[in-house]
C-alpha positions in Angstrom: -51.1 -22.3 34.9 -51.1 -22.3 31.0 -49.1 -25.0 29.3 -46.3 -23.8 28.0 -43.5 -26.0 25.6 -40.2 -24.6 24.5 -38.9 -24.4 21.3 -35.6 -22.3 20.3 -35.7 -19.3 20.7 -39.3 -19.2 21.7 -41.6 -20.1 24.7 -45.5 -21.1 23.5 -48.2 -20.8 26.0 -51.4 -22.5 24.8 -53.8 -20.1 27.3 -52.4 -16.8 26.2 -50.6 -18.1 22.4 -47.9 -15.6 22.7 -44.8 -16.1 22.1 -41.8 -14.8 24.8 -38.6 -14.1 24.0 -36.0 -16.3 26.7 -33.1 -14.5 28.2 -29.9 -14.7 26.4 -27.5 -17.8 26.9 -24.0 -17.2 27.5 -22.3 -21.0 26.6 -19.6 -22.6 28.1 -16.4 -23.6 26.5 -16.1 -26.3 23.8 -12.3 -27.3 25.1 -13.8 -30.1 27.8 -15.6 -31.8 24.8 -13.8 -35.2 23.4 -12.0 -35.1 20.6 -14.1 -36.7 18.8 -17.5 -34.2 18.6 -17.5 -32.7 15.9 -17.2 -28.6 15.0 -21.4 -28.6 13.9 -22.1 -30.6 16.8 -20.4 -28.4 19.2 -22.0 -25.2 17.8 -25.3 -27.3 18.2 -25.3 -28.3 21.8 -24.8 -24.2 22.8 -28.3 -23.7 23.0 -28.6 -26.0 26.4 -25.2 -25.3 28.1 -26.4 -23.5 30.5 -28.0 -26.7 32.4 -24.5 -28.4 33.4 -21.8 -27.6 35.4 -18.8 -29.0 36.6 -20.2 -31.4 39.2 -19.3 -35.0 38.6 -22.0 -36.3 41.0 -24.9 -36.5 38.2 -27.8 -38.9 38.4 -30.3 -39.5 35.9 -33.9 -40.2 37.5 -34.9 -43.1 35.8 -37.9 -43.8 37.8 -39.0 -40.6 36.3 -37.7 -41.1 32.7 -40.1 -44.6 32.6 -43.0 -42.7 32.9 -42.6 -40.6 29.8 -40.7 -42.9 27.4 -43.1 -44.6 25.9 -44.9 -41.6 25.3 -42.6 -39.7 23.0 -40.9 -43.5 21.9 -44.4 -44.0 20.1 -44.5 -40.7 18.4 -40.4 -40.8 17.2 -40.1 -42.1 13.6 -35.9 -42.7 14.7 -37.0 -44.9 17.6 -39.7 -47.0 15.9 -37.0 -47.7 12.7 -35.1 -49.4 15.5 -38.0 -51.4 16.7 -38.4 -52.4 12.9 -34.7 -53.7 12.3 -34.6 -55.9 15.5 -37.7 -57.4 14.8 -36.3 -57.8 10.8 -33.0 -59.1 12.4 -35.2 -61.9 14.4 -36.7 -63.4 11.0 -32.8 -63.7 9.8 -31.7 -66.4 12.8 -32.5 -69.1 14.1 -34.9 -69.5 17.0 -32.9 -68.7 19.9 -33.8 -70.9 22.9 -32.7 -68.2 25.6 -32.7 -64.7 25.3 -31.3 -62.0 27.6 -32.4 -58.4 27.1 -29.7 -56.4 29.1 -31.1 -53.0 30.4 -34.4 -54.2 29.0 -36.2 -50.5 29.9 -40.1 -50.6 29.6 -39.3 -53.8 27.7 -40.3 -52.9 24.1 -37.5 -55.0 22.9 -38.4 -58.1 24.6 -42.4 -57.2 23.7 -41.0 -58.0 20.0 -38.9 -61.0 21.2 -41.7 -62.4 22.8 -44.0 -62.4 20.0 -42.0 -63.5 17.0 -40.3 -66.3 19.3 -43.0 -67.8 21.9 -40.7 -70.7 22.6 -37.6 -69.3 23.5 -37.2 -68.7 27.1 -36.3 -64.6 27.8 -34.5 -63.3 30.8 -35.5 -59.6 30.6 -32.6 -57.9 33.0 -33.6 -53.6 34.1 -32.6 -53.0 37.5 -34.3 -49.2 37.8 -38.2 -50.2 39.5 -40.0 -48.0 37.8 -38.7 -49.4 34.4 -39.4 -52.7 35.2 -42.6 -52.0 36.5 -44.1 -50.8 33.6 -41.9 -53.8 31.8 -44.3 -56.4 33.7 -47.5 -54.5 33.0 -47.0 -54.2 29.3 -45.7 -58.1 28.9 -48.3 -59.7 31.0 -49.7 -61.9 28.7 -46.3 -63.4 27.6 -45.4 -66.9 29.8 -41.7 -67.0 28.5 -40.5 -64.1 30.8 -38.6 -64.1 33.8 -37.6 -60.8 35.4 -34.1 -59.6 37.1 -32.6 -56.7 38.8 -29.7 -57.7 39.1 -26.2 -55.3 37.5 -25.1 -57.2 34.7 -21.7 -58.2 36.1 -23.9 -59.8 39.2 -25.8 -62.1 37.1 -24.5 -66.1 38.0 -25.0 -67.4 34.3 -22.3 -68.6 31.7 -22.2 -69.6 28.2 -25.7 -70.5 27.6 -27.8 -67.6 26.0 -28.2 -68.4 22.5 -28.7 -64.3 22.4 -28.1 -60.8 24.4 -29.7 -57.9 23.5 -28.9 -54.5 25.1 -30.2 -51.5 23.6 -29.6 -47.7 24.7 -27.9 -49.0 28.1 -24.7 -50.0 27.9 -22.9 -46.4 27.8 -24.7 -45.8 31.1 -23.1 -48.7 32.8 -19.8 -48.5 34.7 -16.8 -50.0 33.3 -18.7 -50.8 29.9 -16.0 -52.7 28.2 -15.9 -54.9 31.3 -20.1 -55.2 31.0 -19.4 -56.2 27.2 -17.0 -59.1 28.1 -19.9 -59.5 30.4 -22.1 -60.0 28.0 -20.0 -62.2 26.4 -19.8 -64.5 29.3 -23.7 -65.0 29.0 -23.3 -66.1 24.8 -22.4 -69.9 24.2 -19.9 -70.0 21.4 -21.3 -68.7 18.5 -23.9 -66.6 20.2 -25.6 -63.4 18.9 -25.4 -59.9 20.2 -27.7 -57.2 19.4 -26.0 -54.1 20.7 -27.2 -50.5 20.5 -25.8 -48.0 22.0 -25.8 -43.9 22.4 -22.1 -43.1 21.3 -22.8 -39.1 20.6 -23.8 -36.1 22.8 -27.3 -35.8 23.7 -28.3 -32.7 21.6 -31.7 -31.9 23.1 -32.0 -28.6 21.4 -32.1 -31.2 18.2 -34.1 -34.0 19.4 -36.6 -31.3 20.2 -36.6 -29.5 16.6 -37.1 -33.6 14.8 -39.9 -34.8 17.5 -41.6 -30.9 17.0 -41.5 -31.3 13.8 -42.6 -34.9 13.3 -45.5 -34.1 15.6 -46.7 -30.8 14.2 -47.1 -32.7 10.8 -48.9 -35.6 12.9 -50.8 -34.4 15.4 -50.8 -29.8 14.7 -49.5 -27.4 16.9 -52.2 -28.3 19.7 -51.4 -31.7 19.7 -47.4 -31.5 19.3 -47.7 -28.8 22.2 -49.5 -31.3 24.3 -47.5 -34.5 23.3 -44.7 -32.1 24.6 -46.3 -31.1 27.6 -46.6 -35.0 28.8 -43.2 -35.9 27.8 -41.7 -32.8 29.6 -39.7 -35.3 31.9 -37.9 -36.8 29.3 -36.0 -33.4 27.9 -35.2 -32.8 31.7 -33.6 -36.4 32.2 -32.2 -36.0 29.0 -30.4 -32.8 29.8 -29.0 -34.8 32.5 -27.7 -37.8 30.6 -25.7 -35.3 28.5 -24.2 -33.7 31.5 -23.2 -37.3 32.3 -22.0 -37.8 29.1 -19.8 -34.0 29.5 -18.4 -35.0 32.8 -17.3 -38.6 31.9 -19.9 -40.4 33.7 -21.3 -41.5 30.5 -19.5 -43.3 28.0 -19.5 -41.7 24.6 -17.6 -43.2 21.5 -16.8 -43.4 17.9 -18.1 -46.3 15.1 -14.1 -47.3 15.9 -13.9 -47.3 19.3 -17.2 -49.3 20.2 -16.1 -51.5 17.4 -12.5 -52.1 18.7 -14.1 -52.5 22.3 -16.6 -55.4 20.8 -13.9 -57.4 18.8 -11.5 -57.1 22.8 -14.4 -58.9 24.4 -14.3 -61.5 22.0 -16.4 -60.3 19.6 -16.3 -61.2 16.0 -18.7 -58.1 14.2 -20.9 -59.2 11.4 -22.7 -56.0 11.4 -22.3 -51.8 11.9 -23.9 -49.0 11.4 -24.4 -45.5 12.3 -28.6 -45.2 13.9 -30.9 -43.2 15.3 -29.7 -40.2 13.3 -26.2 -40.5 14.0 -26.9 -40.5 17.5 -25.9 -44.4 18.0 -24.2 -47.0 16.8 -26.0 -50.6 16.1 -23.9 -53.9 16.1 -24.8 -56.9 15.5 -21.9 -59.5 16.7 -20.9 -62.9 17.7 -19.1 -64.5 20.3 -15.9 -65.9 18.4 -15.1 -69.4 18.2 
């Protein structure tokens, strides 16, 4: 079967190098959208309407997501500039002595954490199997990690983590301003809180066009087609996290909202800003006196 990779508008087959047209997309309506998505981003996420329907049963296959995400993490220049600020954030404190990393994923967070703090003790919390698999393969040679899977709200721990981070989970929990007092719970007074989290629609159409891009540059068309090719599974699960985010399942938010949800869990914000192209917001917050 020849490898094929699609890009708008086109489908590119490395055996035969043509190009074939797809069939025409008729989108859905823009009225179940929350207020806050904007006109551009609307006209944007058109191109893959045609994946999602009206069924609120929707589960994204993380097991299958693990395998891939470390592939296309590595060649995305949006992800790696997040792996860059935590890691600048962790030379601005003060050794913490225990660390939680809250939907730690394939644990690139706590890889970082691990290395520029070998003393501190890390609780590294993911409680999808594949995810944490590849968490204990790739942070086998640290001695400071001890592995959960429990839910956050199950965890039996209060007021002694010196600092939580949770990155790219949080809107995928249930109740997430509940899981943010939550996390709150875990801080002693005066704790930190590195929190990332998706707030906008998952445009693939766009993630595709900045990775294809990126990669063509790094690697030419043969190697962005085949970069592509191995991280098919993400697009797919992708697809599915925004028709979580469409039905409600997800939680999606403004800079205000997340904000106003931190400070209600007893959050005082020292930090905000808009990340990963607009896609997320990063806060950076601590547990109020």
């Amino acid at each position: 079967m020849p490898l094929q990779c699609q890009l708008p508008g086109v489908t590119y087959s490395l055996k035969k190098k043509s190009c074939i047209k797809p069939f025409s997309i008729q989108p859905w309506g823009l009225s179940t959208m929350p207020s806050h998505v904007s006109v551009e981003e609307r006209k944007a996420l058109d191109f893959d309407r045609f994946e999602l329907d009206e069924d609120k049963a929707v589960r994204v296959d993380w097991n299958a997501y693990a395998e891939a995400y470390d592939l296309l993490s590595e060649h995305n220049p949006a992800y790696q500039a997040l792996l860059h600020d935590f890691e600048g954030f962790l030379a601005t404190i003060r050794t913490p002595q225990l660390i939680y990393d809250i939907g730690g994923g394939t644990g690139n967070y706590t890889k970082i954490a691990a290395r520029a703090c070998p003393g501190s003790e890390i609780r590294f919390v993911e409680p999808d199997a594949g995810m944490i698999a590849l968490a204990r393969d790739k942070l086998a040679a640290h001695g400071n990690i001890n592995y959960d899977t429990l839910a956050l709200e199950d965890i039996d721990a209060l007021g002694a983590a010196d600092l939580v981070i949770c990155v790219h989970a949080l809107y995928a929990m249930p109740a997430p301003e509940q899981r943010l007092a939550d996390m709150r719970r875990l801080l002693r007074p005066g704790g930190l809180l590195y929190l990332i989290n998706l707030g906008r629609y998952m445009n693939v159409a766009d993630w595709r066009n900045y990775l294809f891009s990126h990669l063509k540059k790094e690697h030419g068309l043969v190697g962005a087609l085949r970069i592509f090719w191995q991280g098919r599974e993400i697009a797919k699960q992708n697809k599915t996290i925004l028709k979580a985010q469409k039905n409600g399942v997800y939680w999606t938010h403004t800079e205000e909202e997340i904000a106003s949800a931190a400070s209600a869990a007893g959050f005082e914000i020292l930090r905000q800003e808009s990340v990963y192209r607009g896609y997320s917001h990063l806060l950076v917050c601590r547990v109020k006196p």
